[in-house]
C-alpha positions as CSV (number, residue, x, y, z in Angstrom):
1,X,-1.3,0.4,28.8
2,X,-0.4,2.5,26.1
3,X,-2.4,5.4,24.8
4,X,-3.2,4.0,21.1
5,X,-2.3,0.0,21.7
6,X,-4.1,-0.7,18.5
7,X,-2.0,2.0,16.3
8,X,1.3,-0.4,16.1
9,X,0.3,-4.1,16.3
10,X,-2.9,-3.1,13.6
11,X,0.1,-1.4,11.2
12,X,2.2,-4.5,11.5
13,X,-0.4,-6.9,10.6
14,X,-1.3,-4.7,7.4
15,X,2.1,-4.1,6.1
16,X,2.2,-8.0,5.9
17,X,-0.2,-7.9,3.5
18,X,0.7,-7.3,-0.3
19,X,-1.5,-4.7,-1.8
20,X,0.6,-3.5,-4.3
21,X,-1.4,-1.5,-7.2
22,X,-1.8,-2.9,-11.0
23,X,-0.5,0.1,-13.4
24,X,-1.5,-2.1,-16.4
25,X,-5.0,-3.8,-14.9
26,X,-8.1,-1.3,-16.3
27,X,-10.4,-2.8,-13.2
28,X,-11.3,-0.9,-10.3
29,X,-9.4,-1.4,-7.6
30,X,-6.6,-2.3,-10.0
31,X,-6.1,-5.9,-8.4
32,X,-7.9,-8.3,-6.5
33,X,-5.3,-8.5,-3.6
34,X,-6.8,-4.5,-3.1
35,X,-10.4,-5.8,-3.0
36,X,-9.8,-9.3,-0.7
37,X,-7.6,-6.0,1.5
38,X,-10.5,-3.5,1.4
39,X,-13.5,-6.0,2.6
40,X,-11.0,-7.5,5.5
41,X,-11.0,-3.6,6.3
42,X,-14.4,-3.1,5.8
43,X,-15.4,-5.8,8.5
44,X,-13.1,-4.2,11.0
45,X,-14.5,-0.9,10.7
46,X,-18.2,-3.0,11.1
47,X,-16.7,-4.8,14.3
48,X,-15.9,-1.5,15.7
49,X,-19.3,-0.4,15.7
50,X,-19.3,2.2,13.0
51,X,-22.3,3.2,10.9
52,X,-22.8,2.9,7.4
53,X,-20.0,1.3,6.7
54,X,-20.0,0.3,2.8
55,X,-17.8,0.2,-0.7
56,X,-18.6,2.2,-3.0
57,X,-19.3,0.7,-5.9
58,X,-18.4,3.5,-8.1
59,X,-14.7,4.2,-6.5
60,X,-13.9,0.9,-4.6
61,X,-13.1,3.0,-1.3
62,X,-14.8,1.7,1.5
63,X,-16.7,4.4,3.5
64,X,-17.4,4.4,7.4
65,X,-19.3,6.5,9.4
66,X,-19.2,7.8,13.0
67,X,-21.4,9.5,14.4
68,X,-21.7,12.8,16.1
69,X,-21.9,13.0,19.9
70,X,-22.8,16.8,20.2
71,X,-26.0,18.4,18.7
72,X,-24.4,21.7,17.9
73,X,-23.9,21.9,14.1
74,X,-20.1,21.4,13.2
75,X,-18.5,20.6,9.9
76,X,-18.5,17.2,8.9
77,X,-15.0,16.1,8.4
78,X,-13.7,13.5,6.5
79,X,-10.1,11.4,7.0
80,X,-8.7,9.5,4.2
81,X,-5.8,7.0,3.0
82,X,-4.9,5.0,0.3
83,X,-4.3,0.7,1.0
84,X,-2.1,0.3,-2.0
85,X,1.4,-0.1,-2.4
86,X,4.2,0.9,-4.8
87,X,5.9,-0.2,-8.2
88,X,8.7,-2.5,-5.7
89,X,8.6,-5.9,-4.0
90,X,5.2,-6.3,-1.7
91,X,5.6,-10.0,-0.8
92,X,6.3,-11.5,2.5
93,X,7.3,-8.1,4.1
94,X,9.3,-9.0,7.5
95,X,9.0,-5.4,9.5
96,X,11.8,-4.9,12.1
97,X,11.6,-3.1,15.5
98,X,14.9,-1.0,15.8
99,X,13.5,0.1,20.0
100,X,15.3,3.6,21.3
101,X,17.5,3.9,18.3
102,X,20.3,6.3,19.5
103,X,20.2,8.5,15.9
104,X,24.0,7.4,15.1
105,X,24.0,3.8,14.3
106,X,24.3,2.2,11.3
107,X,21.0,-0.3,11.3
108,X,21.4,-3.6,9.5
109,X,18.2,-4.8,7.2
110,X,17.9,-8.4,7.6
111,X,20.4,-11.2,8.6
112,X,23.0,-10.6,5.7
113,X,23.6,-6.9,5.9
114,X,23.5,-6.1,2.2
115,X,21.5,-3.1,2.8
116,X,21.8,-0.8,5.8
117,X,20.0,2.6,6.7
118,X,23.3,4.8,7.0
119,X,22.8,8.1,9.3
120,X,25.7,9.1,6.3
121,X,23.3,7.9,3.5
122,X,20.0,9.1,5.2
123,X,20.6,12.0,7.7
124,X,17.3,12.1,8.9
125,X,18.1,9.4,10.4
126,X,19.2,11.5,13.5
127,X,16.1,12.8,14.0
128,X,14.9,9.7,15.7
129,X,16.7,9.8,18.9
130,X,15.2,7.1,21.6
131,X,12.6,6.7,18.7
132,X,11.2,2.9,18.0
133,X,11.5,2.7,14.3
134,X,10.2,0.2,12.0
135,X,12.0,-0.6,8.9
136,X,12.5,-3.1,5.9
137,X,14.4,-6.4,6.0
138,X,16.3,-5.3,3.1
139,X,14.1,-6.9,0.6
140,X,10.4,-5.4,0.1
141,X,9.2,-1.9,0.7
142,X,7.4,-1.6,4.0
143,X,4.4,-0.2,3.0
144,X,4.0,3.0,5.7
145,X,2.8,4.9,2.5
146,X,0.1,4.6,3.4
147,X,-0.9,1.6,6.0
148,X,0.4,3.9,8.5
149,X,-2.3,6.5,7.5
150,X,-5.0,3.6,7.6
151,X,-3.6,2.5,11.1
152,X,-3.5,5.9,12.7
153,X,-7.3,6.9,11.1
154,X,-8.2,3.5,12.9
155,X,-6.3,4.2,15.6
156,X,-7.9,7.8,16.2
157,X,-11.7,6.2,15.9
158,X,-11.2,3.7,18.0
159,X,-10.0,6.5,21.3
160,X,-12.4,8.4,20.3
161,X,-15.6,5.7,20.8
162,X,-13.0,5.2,23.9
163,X,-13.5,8.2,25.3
164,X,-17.0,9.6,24.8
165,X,-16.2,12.9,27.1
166,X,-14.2,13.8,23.9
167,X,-17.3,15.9,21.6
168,X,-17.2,15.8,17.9
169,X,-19.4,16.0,15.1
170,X,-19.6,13.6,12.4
171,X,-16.6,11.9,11.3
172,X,-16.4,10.0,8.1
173,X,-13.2,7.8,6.6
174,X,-12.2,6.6,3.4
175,X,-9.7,3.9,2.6
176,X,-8.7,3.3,-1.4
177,X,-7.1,1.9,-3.9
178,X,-4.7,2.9,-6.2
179,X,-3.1,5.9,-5.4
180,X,0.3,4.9,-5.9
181,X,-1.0,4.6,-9.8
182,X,-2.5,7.8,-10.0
183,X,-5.8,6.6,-10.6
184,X,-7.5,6.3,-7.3
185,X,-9.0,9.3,-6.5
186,X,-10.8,9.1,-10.2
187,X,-13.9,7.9,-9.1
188,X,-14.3,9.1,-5.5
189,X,-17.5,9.6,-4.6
190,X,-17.9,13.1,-2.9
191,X,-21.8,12.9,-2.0
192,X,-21.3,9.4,-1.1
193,X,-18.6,10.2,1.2
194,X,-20.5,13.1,2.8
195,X,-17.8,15.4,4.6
196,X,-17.4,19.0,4.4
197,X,-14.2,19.1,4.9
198,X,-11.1,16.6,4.3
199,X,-7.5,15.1,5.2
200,X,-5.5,12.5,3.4
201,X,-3.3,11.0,5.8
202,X,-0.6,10.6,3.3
203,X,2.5,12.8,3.9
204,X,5.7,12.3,5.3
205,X,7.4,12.6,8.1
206,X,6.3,14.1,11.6
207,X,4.9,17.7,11.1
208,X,4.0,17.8,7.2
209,X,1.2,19.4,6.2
210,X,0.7,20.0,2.3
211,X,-1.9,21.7,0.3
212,X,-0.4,22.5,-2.6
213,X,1.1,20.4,-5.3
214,X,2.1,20.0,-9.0
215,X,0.1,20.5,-11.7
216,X,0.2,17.2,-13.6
217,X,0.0,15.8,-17.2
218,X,1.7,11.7,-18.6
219,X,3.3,12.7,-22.3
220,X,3.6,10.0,-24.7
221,X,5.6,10.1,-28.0
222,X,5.3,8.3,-30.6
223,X,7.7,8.0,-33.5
224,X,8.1,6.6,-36.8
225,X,11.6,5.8,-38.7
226,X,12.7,4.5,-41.9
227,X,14.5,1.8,-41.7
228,X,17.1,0.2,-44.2
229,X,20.3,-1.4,-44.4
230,X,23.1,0.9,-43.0
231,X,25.2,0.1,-46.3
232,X,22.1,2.5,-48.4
233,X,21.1,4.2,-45.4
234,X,22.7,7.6,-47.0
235,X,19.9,10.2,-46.9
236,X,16.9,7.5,-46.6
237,X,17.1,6.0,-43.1
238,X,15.7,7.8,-40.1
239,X,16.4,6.5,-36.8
240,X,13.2,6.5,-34.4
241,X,15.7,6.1,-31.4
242,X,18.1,8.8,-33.1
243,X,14.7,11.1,-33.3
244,X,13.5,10.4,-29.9
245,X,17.4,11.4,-28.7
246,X,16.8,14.5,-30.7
247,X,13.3,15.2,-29.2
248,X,14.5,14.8,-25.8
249,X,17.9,16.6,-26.0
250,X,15.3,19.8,-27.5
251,X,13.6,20.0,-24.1
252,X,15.3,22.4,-20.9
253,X,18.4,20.5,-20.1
254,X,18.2,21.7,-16.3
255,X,14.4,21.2,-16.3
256,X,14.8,17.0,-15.4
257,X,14.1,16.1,-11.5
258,X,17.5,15.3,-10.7
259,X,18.3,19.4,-11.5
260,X,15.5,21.0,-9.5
261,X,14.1,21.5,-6.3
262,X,11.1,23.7,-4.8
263,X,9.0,25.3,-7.0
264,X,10.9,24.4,-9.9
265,X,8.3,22.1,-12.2
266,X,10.1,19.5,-14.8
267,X,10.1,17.1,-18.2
268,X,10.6,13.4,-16.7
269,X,11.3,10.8,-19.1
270,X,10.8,8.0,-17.5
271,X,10.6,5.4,-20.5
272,X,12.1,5.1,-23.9
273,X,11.9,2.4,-26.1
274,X,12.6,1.9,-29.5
275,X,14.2,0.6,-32.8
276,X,15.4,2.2,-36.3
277,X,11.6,1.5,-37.1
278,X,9.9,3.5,-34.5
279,X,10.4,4.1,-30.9
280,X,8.0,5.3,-28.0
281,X,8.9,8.1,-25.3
282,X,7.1,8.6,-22.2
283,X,7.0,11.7,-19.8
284,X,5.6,13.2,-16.7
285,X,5.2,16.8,-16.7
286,X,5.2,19.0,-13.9
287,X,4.8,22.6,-13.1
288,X,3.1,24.1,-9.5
289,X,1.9,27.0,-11.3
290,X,-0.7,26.4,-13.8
291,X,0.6,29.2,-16.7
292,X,3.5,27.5,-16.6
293,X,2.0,23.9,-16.3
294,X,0.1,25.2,-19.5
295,X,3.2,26.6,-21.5
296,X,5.3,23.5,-20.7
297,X,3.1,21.5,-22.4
298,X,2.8,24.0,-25.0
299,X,7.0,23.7,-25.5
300,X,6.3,19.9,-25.4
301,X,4.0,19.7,-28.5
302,X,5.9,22.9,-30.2
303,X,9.2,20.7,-30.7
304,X,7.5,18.0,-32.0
305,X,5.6,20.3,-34.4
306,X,8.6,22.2,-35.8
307,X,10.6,18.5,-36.0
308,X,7.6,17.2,-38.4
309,X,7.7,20.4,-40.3
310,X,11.3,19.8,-41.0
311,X,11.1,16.1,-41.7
312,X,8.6,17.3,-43.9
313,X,6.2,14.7,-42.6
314,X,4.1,13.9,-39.2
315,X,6.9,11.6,-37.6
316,X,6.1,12.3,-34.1
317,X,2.6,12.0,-32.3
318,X,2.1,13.6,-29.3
319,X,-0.5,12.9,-26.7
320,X,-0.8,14.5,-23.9
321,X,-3.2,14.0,-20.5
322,X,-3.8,15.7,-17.4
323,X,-3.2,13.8,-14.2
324,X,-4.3,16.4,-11.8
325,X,-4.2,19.7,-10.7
326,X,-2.8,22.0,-7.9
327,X,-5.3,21.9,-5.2
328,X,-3.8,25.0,-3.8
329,X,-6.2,26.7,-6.3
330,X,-9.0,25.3,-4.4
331,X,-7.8,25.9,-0.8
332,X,-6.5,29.1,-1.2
333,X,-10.0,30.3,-1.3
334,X,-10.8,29.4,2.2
335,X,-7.4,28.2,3.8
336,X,-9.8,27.3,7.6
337,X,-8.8,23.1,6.3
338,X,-5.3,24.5,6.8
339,X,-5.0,26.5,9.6
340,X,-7.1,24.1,12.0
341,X,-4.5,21.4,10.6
342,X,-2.0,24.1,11.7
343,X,-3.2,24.6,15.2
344,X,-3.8,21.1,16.0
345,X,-0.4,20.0,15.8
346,X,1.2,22.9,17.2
347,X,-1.4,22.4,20.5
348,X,0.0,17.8,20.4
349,X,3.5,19.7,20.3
350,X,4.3,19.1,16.5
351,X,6.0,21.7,14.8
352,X,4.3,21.8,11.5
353,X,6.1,22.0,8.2
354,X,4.1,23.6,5.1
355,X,5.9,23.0,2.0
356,X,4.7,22.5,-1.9
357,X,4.2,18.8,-2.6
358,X,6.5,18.0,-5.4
359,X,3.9,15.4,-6.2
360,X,0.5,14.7,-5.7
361,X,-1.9,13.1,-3.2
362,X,-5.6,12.2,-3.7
363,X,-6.4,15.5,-2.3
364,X,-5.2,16.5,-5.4
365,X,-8.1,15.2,-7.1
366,X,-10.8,15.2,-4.4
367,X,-10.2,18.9,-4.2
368,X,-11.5,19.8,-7.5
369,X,-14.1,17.5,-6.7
370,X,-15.7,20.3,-4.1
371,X,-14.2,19.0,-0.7
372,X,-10.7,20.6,0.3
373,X,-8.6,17.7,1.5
374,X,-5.0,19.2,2.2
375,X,-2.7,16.4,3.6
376,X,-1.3,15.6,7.2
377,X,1.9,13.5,7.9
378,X,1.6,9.7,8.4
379,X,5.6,9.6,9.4
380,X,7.2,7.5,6.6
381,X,10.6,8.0,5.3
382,X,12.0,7.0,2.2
383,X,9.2,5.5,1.0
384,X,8.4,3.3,-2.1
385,X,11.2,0.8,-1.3
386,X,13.6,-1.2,0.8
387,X,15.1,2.1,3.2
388,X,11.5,2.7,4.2
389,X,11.0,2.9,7.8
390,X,9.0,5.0,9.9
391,X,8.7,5.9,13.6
392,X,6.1,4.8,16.6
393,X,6.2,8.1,18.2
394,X,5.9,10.0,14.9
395,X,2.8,8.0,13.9
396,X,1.4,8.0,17.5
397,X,1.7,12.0,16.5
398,X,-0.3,12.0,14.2
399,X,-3.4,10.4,15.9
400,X,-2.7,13.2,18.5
401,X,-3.0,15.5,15.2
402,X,-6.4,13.7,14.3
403,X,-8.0,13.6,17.1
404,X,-6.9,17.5,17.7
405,X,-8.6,18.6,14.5
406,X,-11.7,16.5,15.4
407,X,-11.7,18.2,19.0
408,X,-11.0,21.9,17.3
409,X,-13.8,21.8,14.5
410,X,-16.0,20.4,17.6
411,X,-15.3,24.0,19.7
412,X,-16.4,25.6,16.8
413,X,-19.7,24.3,17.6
């Protein structure tokens, strides 16, 4: 019997289900495929046994409880994932079982072979010697960002209630909507959720452990042209697109994703549209250090200030929000979330890899909130669309790595 026989045939049946995320819905969750997803989950965690299991109203995350089996006082610690997919196809996702994969062969997705996972293409490819993997059919995403982190949470509770000689305090776990958005963490209910401490269950492959990421802010442009018939358009006409060309071309040149790495934060435009008459520019601005996060923003509205003072006129609009912040602020102040994290996978043989984020998680968010919630690796690669695939052993990891922090925070009872 294997050690965690819920962990793959529970991640199978969710990925099946679409849950993909509503960037244009204002409800909360963002679409009703989230909500019918989040009650199915919040019987299961009932069925288990599990106390005060409940939705929050005020988030849409559904809460569970359980409880301590120890009466020394230990922190309360919390394990979270998002249930919502990304901005690619969700519907009737076919996982396939590539067993003992040798790390060199080129692995066919679905019957026609349009799209293949290429050691070449994806060299990570070859750290998955005699590894089962899980991958796409070639034509949805698979959804282990972040079913796998709901399976493996799941997974973790259930060996636990298994295996009462295993002490722990009280364990609480979130699963939410929206993440993949941005918008999910928004209303996350920190009393309601009642941990001390936290962990999304969201990062990458085997050994990640993040607590920093970008600062964040969504940039929108908007602006206004003159347009008239190219035969008069001699010192009258002003092209919105030819503005919004000029706007963009003012900004870093090397300060675009596809020029930076690290540390280095970025200007992403990510949608321009537009005709002589006006045109609309939208950006994600980055920056891991929060002066810098501040000054880029500060470049931002600057070009578009001087640009209006030399049309003479207010042609551009600016508006600019914050998405989130670095939670590495937060944590830095008492880095114990971390190093337990540390310790637990180096003692479940997991070499861990701390890095910057060059995104953001709902830690991100949660952080600022009160509760640290750095994030631990759920195992998925090349997430968001059809090369997604991620391992059974790596997963199975990280319920070792749960269940380690559990038992460590327990000790220091």
């Amino acid at each position: 019997m294997e050690k965690y026989a819920d962990l793959i045939p529970n991640f199978l049946e969710f990925v099946k289900v679409n849950t993909r995320s509503d960037e244009n819905s204002g409800t909360i969750p963002s679409s009703p495929r989230e909500v019918d997803f989040l009650n199915s989950l919040e019987q299961r965690l009932k069925s288990m046994g599990l106390s005060n299991v409940h939705t929050n109203q005020q988030s849409g995350y559904v809460f569970a409880t359980l409880e301590a089996n120890m009466d020394n006082k230990v922190p309360t610690i919390g394990f979270i994932s998002h249930i919502d997919t990304a901005d690619f196809n969700s519907e009737n996702i076919n996982p396939q079982i590539v067993e003992n994969y040798d790390g060199e062969s080129v692995i066919k997705l679905g019957q026609s072979g349009e799209y293949t996972l290429d050691p070449k293409v994806f060299p990570n490819l070859k750290n998955y010697k005699n590894h089962t993997l899980i991958t796409t059919d070639g034509t949805t995403l698979l959804g282990a960002d972040d079913k796998s982190g709901v399976a493996e949470i799941i997974a973790a509770i259930n060996y636990l209630m298994q295996h009462n000689e295993i002490k722990h305090g009280t364990i609480k776990i979130g699963f939410g909507p929206d993440e993949e958005i941005g918008t999910g963490a928004d209303h996350f209910d920190v009393k309601d959720f009642g941990a001390d401490v936290a962990y999304t269950v969201d990062g990458g492959p085997e050994g990640e452990l993040s607590y920093e990421t970008f600062n964040a802010a969504e940039a929108k442009v908007q602006i206004t042209g003159t347009n008239v018939h190219p035969s008069d358009a001699k010192d009258i006409m002003v092209n919105a697109i030819q503005v919004g060309i000029d706007f963009h071309q003012k900004l870093p040149e090397h300060d675009r994703p596809e020029n930076t790495e690290k540390r280095e934060g970025f200007y992403h435009l990510d949608k321009f549209n537009g005709t002589v008459d006006e045109a609309q520019l939208s950006y994600i601005i980055r920056d891991h250090d929060r002066q810098k996060f501040e000054d880029r923003k500060k470049l931002f509205r600057g070009i578009a200030d001087q640009m209006n003072l030399d049309f003479g006129k207010d042609r551009l609009k600016v508006e600019i929000h914050d998405q989130y912040y670095n939670m590495g602020e937060i944590i830095e102040k008492d880095p114990t979330v971390v190093n337990v994290a540390e310790q637990a996978m180096k003692n479940v043989g997991v070499v861990p890899n701390i890095f910057p984020v060059r995104g953001g998680t709902d830690g991100s968010k949660i952080s600022f909130m009160g509760l640290p919630t750095p994030n631990l690796f759920a195992g998925g690669e090349n997430m968001h669309g059809r090369f997604e695939y991620v391992s059974e052993q790596a997963m199975e990891k990280a319920v070792d790595t749960i269940i380690e922090i559990v038992k460590l925070y327990a000790e220091k009872g």
